[in-house]
Legacy VTK file of the C-alpha trace (Angstrom):
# vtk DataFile Version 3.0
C-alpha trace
ASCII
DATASET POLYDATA
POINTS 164 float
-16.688 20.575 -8.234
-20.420 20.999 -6.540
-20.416 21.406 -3.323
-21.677 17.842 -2.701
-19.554 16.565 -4.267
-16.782 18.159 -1.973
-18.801 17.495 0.720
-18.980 13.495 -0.514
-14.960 13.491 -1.156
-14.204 14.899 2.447
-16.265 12.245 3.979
-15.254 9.381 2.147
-11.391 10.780 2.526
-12.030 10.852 6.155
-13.432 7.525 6.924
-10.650 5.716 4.129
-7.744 7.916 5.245
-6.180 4.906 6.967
-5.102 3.395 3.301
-3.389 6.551 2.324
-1.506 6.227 5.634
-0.386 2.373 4.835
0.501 3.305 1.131
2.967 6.209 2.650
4.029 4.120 5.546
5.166 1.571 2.615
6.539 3.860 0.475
8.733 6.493 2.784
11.205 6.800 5.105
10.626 9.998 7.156
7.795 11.626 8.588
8.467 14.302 6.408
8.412 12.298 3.353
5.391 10.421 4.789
3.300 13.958 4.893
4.754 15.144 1.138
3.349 11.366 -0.416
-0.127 11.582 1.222
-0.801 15.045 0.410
0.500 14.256 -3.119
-1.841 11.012 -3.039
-4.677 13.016 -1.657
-4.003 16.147 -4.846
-4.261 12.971 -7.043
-7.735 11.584 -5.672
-9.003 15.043 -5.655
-7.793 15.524 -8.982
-9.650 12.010 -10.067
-12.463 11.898 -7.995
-15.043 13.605 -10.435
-14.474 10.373 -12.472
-14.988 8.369 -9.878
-17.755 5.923 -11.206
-18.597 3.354 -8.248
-17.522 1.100 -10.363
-15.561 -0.182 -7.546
-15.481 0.384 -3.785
-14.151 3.696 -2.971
-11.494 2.156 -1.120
-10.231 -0.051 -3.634
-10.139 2.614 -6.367
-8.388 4.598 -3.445
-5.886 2.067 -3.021
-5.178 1.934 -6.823
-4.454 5.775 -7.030
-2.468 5.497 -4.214
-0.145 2.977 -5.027
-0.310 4.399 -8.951
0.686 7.706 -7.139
3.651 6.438 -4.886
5.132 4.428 -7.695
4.333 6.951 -10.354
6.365 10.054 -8.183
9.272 7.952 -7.045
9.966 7.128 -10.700
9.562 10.214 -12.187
11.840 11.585 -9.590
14.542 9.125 -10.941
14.939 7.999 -7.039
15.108 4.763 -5.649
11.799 4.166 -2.674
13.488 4.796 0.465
12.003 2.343 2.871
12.270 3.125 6.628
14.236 0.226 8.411
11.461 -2.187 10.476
14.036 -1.523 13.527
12.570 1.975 13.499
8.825 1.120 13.635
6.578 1.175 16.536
5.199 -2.137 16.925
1.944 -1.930 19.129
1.625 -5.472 20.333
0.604 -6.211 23.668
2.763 -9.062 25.165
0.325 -11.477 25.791
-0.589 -11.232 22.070
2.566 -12.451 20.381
5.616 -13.606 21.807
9.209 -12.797 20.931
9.444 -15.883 18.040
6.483 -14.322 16.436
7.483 -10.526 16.492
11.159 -11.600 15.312
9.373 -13.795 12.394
7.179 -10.831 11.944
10.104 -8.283 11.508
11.606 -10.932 9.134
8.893 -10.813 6.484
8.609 -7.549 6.915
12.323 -7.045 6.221
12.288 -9.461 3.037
8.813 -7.638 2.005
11.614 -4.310 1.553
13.589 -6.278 -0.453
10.986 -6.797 -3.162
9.989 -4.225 -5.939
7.570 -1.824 -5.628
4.687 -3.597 -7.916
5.798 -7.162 -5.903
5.575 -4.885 -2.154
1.926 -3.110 -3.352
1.274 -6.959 -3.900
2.200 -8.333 -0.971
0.548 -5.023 1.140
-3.131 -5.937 -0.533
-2.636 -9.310 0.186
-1.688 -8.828 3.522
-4.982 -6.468 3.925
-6.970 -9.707 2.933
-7.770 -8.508 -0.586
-9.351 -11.076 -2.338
-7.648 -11.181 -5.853
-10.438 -10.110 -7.564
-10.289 -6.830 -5.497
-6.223 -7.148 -6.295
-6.701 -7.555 -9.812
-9.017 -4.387 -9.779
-6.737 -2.082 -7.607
-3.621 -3.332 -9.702
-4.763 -2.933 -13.147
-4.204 -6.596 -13.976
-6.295 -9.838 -14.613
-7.454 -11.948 -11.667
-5.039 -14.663 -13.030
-2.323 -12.576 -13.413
-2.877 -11.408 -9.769
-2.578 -15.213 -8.448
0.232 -15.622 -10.571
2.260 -12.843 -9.803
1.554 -13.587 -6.085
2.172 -17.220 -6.153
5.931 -15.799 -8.040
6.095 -13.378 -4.750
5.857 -16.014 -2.260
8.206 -18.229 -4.165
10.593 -15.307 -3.817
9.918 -14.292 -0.465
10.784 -18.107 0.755
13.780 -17.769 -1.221
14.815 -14.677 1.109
13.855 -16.224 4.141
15.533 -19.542 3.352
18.403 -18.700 1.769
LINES 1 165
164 0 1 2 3 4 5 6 7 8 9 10 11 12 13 14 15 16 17 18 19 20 21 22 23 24 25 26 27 28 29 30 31 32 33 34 35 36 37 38 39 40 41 42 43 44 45 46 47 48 49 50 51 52 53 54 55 56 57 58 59 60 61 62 63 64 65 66 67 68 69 70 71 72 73 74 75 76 77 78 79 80 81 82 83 84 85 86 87 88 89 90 91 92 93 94 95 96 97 98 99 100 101 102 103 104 105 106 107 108 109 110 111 112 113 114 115 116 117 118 119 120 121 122 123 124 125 126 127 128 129 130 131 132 133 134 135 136 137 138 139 140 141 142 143 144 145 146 147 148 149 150 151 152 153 154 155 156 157 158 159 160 161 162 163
């Protein structure tokens, strides 16, 4: 790899890092599992990034490989995700911002988001990033329409868990 290219890489892995840091938050349970999946995830974009065609935005494709990557690992591995319990995050919300009925309804998605499968939570985590679907469809692999429907199935589910 030239140098500028390196040089191009580093930057754009700096100022994107954030995504790699969701994408492990979402997939792990441990800090030290959290530090094995993004250096595995950051291997992989390494690995692809001489391909990279700006086809897309860098942070979509970056989101693709990263999700590919956590999903990819965890099945080859034979392993079920381990999720870490929503009791355990740090919730930075200042107390003016939200009150207690919206943190509690905001640890109950989050809580029926773990309950979902790993294509369904990578879903729900673009969605929740304001993806448009056409940005969805890209990092996913799928059709726009098959984005919206597999979405509009999520929800359905997710009010099913919430309202038993």
């Amino acid at each position: 790899m030239s140098e500028e290219l390196e040089h191009s890489f580093i930057e754009q892995l700096e100022q994107h890092q954030n995504i790699v840091h969701k994408v492990c938050r979402l997939y792990t349970n441990n800090q030290d599992a959290h530090n094995d999946l993004f250096q595995e995830i950051t291997i992989q974009l390494w690995k692809a990034y001489p391909k990279f065609r700006g086809e897309a935005k860098f942070s979509t494709w970056m989101y693709r490989v990263g999700l590919n990557t956590a999903i990819t690992l965890y099945r080859k591995k034979k392993r079920r995700i381990n999720t870490e319990a929503f009791d355990a995050f740090e919730f930075k919300i200042k107390s003016e911002e939200y009150d207690d009925t919206e943190e509690q309804q905001l640890k109950l998605l989050y809580q029926a988001v773990h309950q979902l499968n790993d294509i369904e939570k990578a879903l729900v985590f673009l969605y929740l990033e304001d993806k448009s679907y056409r940005e969805i469809s890209e990092t996913m692999g799928i059709s726009e329409v098959n984005a919206r429907v597999k979405m509009n199935r999520v929800k359905t589910k997710l009010k099913t868990i919430l309202n038993p």
